[in-house]
C-alpha positions as CSV (number, residue, x, y, z in Angstrom):
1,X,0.0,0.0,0.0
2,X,1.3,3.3,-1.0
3,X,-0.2,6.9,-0.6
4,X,-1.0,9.1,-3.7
5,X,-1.0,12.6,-3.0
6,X,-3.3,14.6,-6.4
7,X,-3.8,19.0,-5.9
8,X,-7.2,19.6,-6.2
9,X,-8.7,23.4,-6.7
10,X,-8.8,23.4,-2.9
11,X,-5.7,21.9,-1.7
12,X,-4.0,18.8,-1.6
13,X,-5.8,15.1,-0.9
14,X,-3.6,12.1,0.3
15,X,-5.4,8.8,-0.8
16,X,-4.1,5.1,-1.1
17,X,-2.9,3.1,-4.1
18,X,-3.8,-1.1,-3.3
19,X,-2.9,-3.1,-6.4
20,X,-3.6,-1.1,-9.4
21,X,-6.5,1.4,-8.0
22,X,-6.1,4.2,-6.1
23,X,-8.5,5.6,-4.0
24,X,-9.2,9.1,-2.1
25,X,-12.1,9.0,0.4
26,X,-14.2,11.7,2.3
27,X,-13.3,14.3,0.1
28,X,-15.6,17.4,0.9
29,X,-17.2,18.9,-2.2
30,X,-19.1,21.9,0.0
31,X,-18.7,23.2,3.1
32,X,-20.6,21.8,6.2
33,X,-24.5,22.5,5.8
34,X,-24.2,23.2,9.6
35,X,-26.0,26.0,11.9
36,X,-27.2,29.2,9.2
37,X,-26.3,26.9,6.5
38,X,-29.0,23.9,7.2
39,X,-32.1,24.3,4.9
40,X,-29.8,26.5,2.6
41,X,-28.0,25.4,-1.0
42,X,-24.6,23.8,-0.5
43,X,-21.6,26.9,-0.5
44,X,-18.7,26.9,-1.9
45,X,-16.0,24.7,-0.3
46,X,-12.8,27.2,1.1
47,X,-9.5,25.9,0.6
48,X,-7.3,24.4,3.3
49,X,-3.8,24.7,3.4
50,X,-2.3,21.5,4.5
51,X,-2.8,17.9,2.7
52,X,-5.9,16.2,3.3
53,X,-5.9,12.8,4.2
54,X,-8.7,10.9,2.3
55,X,-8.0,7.5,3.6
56,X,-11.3,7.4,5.4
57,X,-15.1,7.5,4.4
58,X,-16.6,10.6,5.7
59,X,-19.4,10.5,7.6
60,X,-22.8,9.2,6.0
61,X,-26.0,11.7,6.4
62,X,-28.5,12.0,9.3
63,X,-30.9,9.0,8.8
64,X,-33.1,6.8,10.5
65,X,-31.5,3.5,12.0
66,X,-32.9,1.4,9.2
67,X,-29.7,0.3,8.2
68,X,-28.8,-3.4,9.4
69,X,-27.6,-3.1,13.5
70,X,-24.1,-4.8,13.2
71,X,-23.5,-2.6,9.9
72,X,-24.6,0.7,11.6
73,X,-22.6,0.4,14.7
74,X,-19.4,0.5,12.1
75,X,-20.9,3.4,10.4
76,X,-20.7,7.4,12.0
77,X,-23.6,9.9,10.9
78,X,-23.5,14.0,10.9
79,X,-24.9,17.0,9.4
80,X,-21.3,17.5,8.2
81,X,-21.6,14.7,5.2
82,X,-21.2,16.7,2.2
83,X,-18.1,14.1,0.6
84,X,-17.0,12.1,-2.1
85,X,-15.1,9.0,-3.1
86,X,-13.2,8.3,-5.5
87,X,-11.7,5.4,-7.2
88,X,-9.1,5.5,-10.0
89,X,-6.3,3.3,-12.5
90,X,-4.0,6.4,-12.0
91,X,-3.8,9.9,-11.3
92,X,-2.1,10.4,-14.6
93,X,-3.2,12.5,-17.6
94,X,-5.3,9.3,-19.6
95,X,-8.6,11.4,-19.3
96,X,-10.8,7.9,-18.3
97,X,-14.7,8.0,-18.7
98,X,-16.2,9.3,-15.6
99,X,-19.4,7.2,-13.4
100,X,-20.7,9.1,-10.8
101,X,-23.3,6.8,-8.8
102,X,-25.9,8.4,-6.6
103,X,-27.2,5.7,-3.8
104,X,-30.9,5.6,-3.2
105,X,-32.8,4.7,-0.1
106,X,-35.9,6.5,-0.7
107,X,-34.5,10.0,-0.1
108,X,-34.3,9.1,3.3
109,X,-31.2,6.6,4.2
110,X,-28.0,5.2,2.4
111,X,-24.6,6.2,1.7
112,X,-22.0,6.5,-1.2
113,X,-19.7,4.6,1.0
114,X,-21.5,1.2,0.7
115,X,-20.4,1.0,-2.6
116,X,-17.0,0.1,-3.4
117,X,-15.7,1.1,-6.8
118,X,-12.6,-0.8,-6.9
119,X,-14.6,-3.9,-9.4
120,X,-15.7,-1.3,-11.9
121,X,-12.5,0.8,-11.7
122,X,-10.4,-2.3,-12.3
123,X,-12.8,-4.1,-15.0
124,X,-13.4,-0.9,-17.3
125,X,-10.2,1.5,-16.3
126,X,-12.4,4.3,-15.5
127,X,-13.1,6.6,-12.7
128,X,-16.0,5.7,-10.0
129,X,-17.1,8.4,-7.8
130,X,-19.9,7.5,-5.1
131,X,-20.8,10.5,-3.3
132,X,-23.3,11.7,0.1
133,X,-26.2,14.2,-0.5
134,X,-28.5,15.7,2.7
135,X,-31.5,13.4,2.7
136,X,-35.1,13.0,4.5
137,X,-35.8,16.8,6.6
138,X,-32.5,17.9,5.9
139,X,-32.7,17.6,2.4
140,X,-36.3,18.3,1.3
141,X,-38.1,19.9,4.1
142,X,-39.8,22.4,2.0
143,X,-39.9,25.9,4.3
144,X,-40.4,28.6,1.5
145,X,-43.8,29.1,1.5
146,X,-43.6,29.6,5.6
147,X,-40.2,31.4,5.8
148,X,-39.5,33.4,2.8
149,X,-36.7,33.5,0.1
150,X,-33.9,32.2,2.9
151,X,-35.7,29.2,3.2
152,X,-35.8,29.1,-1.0
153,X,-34.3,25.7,-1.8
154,X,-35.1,23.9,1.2
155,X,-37.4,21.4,-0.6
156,X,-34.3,20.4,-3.4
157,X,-30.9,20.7,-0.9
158,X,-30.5,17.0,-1.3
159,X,-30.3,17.3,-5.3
160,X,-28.6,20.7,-4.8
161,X,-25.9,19.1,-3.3
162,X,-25.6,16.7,-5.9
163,X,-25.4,19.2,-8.3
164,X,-22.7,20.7,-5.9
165,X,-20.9,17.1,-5.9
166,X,-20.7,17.1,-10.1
167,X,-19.4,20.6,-10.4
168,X,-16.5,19.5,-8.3
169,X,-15.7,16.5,-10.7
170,X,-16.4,19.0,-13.2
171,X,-13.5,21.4,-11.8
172,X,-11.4,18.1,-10.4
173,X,-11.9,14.8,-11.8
174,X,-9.1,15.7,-14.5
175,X,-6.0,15.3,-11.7
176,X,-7.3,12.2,-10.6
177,X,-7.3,10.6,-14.2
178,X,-10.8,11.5,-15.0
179,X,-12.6,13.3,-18.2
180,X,-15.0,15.5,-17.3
181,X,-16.3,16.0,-20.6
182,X,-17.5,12.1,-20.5
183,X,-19.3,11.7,-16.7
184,X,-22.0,9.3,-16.8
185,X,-24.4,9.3,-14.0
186,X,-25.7,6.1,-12.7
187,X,-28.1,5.3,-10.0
188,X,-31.1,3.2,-8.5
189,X,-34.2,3.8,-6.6
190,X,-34.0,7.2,-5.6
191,X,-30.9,7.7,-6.8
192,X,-32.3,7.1,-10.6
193,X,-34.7,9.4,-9.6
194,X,-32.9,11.6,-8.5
195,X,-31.1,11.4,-12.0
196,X,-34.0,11.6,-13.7
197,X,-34.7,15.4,-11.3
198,X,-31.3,16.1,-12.6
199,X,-32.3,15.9,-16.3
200,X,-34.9,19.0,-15.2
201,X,-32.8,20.9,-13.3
202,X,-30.9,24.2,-15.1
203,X,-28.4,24.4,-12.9
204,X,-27.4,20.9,-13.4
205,X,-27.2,21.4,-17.2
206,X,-23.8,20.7,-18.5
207,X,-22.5,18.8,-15.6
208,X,-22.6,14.7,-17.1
209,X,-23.1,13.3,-20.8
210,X,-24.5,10.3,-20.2
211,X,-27.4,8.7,-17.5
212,X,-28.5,5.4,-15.9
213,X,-31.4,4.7,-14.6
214,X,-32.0,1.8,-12.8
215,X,-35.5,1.2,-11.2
216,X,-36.7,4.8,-11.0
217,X,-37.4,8.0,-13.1
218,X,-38.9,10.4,-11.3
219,X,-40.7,9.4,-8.1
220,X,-42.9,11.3,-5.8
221,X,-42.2,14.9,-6.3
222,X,-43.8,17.0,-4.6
223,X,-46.0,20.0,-5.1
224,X,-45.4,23.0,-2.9
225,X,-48.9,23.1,-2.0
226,X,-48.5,19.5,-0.5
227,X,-45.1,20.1,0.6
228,X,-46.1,23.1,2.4
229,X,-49.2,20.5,4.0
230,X,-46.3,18.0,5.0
231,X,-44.0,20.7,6.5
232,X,-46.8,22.3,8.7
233,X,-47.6,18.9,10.4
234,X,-43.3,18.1,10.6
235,X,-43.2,21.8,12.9
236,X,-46.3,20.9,14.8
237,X,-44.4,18.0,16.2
238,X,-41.6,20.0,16.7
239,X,-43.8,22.7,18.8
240,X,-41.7,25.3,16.1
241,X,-44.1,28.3,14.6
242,X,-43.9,29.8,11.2
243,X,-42.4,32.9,13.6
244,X,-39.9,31.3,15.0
245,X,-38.4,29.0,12.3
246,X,-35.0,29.9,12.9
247,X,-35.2,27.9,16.0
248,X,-34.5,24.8,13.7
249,X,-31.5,25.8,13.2
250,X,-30.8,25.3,16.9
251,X,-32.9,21.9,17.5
252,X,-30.0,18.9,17.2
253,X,-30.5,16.6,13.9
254,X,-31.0,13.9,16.0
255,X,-34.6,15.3,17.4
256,X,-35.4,16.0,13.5
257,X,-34.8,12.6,12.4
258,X,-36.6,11.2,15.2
259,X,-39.7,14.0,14.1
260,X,-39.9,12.4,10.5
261,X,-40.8,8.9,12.5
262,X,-43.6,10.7,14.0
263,X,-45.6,11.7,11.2
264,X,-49.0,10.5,9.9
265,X,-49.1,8.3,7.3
266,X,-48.4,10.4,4.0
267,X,-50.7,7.9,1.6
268,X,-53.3,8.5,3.9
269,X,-53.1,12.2,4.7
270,X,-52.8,13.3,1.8
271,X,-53.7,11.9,-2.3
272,X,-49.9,11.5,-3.4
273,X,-50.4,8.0,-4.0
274,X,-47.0,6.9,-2.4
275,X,-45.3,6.5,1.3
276,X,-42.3,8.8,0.6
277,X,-42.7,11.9,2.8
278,X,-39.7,13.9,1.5
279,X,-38.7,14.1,-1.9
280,X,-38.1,17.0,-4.4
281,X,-40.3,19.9,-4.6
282,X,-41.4,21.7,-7.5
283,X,-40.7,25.1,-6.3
284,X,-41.0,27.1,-9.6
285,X,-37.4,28.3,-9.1
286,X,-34.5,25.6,-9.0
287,X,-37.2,22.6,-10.5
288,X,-39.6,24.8,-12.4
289,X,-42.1,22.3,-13.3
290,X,-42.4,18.3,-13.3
291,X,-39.6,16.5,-14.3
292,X,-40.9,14.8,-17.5
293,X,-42.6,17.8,-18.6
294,X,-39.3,20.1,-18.7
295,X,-37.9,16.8,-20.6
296,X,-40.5,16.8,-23.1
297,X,-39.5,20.3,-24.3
298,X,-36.3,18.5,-24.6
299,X,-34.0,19.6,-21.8
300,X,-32.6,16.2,-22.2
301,X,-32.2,15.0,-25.6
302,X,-28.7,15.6,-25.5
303,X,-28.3,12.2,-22.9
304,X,-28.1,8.9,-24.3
305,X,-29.6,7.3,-21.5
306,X,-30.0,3.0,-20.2
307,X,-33.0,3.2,-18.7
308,X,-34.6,-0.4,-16.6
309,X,-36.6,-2.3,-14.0
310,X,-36.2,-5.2,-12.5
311,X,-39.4,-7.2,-13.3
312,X,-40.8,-7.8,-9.6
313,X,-39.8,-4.9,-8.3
314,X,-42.5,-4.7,-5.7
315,X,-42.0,-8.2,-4.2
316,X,-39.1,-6.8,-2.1
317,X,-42.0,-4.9,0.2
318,X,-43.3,-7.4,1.8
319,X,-39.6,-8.0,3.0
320,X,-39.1,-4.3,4.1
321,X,-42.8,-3.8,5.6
322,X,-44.4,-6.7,7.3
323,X,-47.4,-5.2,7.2
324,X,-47.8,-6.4,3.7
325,X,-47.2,-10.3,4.3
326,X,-50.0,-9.5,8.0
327,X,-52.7,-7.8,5.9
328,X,-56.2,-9.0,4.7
329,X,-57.5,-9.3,1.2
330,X,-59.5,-6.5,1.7
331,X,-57.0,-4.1,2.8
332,X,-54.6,-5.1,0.4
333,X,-56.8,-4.0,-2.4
334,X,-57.8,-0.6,-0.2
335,X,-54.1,0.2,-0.3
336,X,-53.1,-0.8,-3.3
337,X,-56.2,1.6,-4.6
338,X,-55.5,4.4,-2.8
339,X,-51.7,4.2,-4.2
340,X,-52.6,3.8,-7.9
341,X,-55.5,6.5,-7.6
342,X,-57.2,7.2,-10.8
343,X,-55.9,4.4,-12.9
344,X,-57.3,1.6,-10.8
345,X,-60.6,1.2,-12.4
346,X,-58.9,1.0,-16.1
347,X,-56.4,-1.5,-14.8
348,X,-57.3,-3.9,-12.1
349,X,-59.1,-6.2,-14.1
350,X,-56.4,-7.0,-15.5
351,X,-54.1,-8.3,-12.2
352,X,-57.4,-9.6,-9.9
353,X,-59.6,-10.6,-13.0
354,X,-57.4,-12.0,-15.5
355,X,-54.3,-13.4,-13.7
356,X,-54.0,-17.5,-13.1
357,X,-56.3,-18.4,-9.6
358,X,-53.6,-20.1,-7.9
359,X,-51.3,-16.6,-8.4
360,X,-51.5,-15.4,-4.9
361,X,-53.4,-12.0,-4.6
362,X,-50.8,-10.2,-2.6
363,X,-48.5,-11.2,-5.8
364,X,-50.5,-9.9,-8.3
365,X,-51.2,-6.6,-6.3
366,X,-47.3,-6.3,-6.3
367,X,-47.3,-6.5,-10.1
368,X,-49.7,-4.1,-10.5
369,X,-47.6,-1.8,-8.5
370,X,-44.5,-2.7,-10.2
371,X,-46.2,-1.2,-13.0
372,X,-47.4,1.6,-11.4
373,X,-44.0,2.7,-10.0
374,X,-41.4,1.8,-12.0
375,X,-41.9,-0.2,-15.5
376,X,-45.0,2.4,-16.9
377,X,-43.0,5.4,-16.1
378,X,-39.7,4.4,-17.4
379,X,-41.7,3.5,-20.6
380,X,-42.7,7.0,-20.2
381,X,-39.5,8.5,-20.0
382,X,-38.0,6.0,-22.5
383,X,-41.0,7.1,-25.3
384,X,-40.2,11.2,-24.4
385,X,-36.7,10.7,-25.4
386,X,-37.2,8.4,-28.3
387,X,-39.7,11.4,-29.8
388,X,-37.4,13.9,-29.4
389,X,-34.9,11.7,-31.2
390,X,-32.7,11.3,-28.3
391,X,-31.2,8.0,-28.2
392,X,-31.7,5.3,-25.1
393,X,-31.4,1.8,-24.8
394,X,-34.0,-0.6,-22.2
395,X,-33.4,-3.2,-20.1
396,X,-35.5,-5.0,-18.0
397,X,-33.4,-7.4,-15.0
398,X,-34.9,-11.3,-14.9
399,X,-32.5,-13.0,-13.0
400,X,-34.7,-15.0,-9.6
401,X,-33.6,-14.4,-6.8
402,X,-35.0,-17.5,-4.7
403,X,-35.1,-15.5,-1.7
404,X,-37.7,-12.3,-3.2
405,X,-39.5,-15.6,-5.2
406,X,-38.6,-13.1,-8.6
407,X,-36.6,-10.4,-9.7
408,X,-37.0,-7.8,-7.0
409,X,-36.2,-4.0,-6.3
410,X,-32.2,-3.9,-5.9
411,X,-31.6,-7.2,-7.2
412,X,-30.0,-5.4,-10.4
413,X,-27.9,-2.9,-8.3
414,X,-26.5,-6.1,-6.4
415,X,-25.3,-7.3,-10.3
416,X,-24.1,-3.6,-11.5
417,X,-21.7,-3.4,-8.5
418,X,-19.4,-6.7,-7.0
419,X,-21.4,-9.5,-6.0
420,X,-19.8,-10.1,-2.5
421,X,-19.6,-13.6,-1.1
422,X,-21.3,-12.7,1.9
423,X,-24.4,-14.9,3.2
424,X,-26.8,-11.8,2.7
425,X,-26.3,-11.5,-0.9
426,X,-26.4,-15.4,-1.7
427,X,-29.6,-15.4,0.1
428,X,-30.7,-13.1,-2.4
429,X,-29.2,-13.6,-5.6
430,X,-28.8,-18.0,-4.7
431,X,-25.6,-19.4,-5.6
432,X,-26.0,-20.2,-9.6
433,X,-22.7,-19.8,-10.8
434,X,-24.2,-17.7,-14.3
435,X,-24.6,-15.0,-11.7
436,X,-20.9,-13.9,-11.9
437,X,-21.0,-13.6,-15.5
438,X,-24.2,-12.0,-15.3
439,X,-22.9,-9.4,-12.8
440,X,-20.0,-9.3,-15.6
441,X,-21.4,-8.6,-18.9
442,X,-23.9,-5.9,-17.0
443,X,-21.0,-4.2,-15.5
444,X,-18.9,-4.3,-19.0
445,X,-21.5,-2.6,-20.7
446,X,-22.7,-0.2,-18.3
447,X,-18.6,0.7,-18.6
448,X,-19.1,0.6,-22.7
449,X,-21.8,3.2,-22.5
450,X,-19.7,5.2,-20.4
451,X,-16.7,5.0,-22.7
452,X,-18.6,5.3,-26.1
453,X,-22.0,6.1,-25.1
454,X,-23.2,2.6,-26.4
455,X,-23.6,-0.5,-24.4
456,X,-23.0,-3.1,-26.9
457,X,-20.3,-5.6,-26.2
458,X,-19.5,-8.7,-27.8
459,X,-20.7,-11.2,-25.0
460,X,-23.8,-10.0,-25.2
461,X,-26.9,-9.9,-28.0
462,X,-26.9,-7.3,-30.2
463,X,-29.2,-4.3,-27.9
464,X,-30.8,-2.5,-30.2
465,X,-31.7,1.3,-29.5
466,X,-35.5,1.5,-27.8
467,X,-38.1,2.7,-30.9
468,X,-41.7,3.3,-31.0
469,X,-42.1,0.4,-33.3
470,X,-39.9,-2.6,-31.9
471,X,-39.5,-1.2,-28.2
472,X,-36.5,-3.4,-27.9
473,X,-35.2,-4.8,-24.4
474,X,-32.5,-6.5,-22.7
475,X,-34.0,-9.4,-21.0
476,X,-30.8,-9.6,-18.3
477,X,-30.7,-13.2,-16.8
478,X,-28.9,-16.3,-17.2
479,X,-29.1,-16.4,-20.8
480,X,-29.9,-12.6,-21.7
481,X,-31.9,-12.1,-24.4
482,X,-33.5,-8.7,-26.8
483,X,-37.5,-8.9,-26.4
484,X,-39.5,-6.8,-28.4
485,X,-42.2,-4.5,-26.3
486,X,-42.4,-7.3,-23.4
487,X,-44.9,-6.0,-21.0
488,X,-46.8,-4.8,-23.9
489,X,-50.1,-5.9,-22.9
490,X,-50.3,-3.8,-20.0
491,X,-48.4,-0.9,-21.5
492,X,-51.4,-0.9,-23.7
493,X,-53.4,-1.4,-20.7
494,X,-52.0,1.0,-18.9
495,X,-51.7,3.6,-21.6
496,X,-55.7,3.7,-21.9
497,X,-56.2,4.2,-18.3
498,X,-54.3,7.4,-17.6
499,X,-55.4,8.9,-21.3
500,X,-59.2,8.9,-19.8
């Protein structure tokens, strides 16, 4: 092990070289959001004058303790999170493709440091970056409607500060053997969707070339009016008023983590159709308007973009909420109505009328939600781009996981980045020996697309770009195959419910 000193715009960073990658860890890219600067944009970092050592993850953000027990008690939070990792062939002058991944964790929990770039780095001689952004209150507690222009972006910090984080690999990446005119963003869950808020944002304009988007778009974001609703009830269990709202910048982020636990169900205060209480807000100044309808006058069409779903996404809930696996028929249907909202009537007949008997309700409610939340709007996204001649190739991730019963939510993350040989991911991917290669050929041509902007590679069927006509997809599983339009029965389906 040997220590690589690189001189960034802000001083010098002292990371480690093991084998052939270096690495530089806990790099801030904006100064603390701490005290006046909570609620507020991410500033400027100001240069130090000694060498940093990076040889250490910083800390990850305030978040619930949803995070596994033995894991968490390794792991430090803090307000002061605002850092980036990087992982790199050489410091040298080569100018590598650029992949910038942004975790999910539904806006509210995860880290860039549970995910270790040193596979994809060493596979594809690029650049990884993994990065931290505020999340849950901290980073979408939407104030401006209550406090005035100081509290402007308080609904968007979170995806402000991952603007922030690809403007200093914008400025940097270069002297760490990085091209920063080829930086493709990749991410799942939230962290697609938070891509896919990216793709609307101005300020974010110019910052990355090319986008991933694994099981997410868009998400739940938020209008101010409900925003406004959901912040009103999160200072009522604070006992804070509109008057005093400074006072929040006293109260500890431990007390305003615990607060989030506290508040009423969002599905059922509220007609957002979704669980999620903080996510982006469309405040009419940094996200002017819905995501897909600033892409749609083409703020985009520049991106190639690889956009996918795993094809049960929704049967990894009843393995995160038990209340799913405890429930009754009945309420199963009420919830699963009140989330889908006006499409039910065109589209249930479909998953409790027409579906096999012996398919277990609770299983086809979950494909109807899969639908619902993540394969009908990345069809949606997928078909924008395509008409405004933008290029973009789909995928859709097959592989069973005999744990999940199918090919659940984060299953295709698990393949993207290295499949560990720890018992938690064999119980969820099972020990097939094709999964290696799988995880192989999805990690060579997620590195392809980020080299050429094309994720064609030998190993792998010819992937034809997505049309209107063929709607080709990557079936990824144990033998990967193209399928033309494969869930195109309910697209169709789908598509004449929400014209109504």
């Amino acid at each position: 092990m040997s220590k690589t000193l690189v001189q960034t715009r802000y001083g010098m960073v002292q990371g480690v070289q093991e084998g052939t990658i270096s690495s530089w860890k806990g790099i801030p890219y904006a100064q603390p959001p701490l005290g006046a600067l909570r609620f507020r944009p991410p500033q400027p970092l100001e240069a130090w004058p000694n060498v940093r050592q990076t040889t250490q993850f910083g800390p990850m953000a305030m978040q619930p303790p949803v995070i596994p027990a033995e894991l968490l008690s390794r792991l430090s939070m803090s307000e002061d999170c605002l850092t980036l990792n990087i992982w790199s062939p050489g410091a040298d002058e080569k100018l590598r493709p650029v992949l910038v991944w942004i975790h999910g964790g539904g806006w509210l929990i995860g880290s860039g440091r549970l995910h270790d770039g040193t596979s994809l780095a060493t596979l594809g001689d690029v650049v990884v970056v993994t990065l931290n952004y505020r999340l849950g209150p901290l980073g979408f507690l939407y104030l401006a409607e209550l406090g005035g222009k100081a509290y402007a972006a308080s609904g968007i910090c979170g995806i402000l500060d991952q603007v922030a984080a690809l403007q200093w690999v914008q400025e940097n990446i270069a002297a760490f053997g990085g091209d920063p005119h080829r930086v493709t963003v990749f991410g799942e869950s939230a962290g697609a969707m938070s891509i896919g808020t990216l793709l609307a944002i101005p300020a974010a304009q110019g910052l990355f070339q090319r986008a991933i988007l694994q099981s997410g778009t868009f998400g739940p974001v938020r209008s101010s009016t409900e925003a406004t609703m959901l912040a009103r009830d999160f200072l009522k269990i604070l006992d804070v008023g509109q008057e005093t709202l400074s006072s929040l910048e006293q109260i500890s982020a431990e007390r305003l983590i615990e607060a989030t636990s506290a508040l009423t169900d969002w599905q059922e205060a509220t007609e957002a159709g979704d669980t999620i209480h903080f996510a982006p807000v469309i405040d009419g100044l940094f996200l002017p308007q819905h995501p897909l309808q600033v892409i749609a006058r083409g703020a985009a069409k520049h991106i190639p973009m690889i956009i996918g779903t795993t094809k049960d996404e929704c049967l990894f809930y009843p393995f995160a909420d038990s209340t799913w696996r405890e429930a009754d028929d009945e309420t199963l249907i009420q919830r699963v109505k009140q989330q889908v909202g006006v499409a039910w009537p065109g589209v249930a007949p479909f998953y409790l009328r027409d579906q096999p008997d012996e398919q277990p309700l609770l299983k086809r409610l979950l494909s109807l939600l899969t639908f619902d939340q993540f394969t009908f709007p990345a069809i949606q996204l997928a078909e924008t781009q395509v008409q405004l001649c933008a290029t973009v190739w789909a995928y859709r991730f097959d592989w069973h996981s005999p744990l999940f019963g199918g090919a659940a939510h984060t299953l295709d993350r698990i393949f993207v980045w290295k499949l560990e040989e720890n018992p938690t991911i064999r119980q969820m991917t099972g020990d097939a020996p094709e999964r290696l290669q799988l995880a192989k050929l999805m990690q060579q041509a997620w590195i392809a697309f980020a080299r050429y902007g094309d994720p064609n590679i030998p190993d792998l069927p010819l992937w034809p770009k997505y049309d209107l006509e063929q709607r080709a997809t990557m079936l990824f599983d144990r033998e990967s195959t193209i399928k033309n339009d494969p869930n195109a029965r309910e697209r169709q389906i789908w598509t004449k419910a929400l014209s109504v």
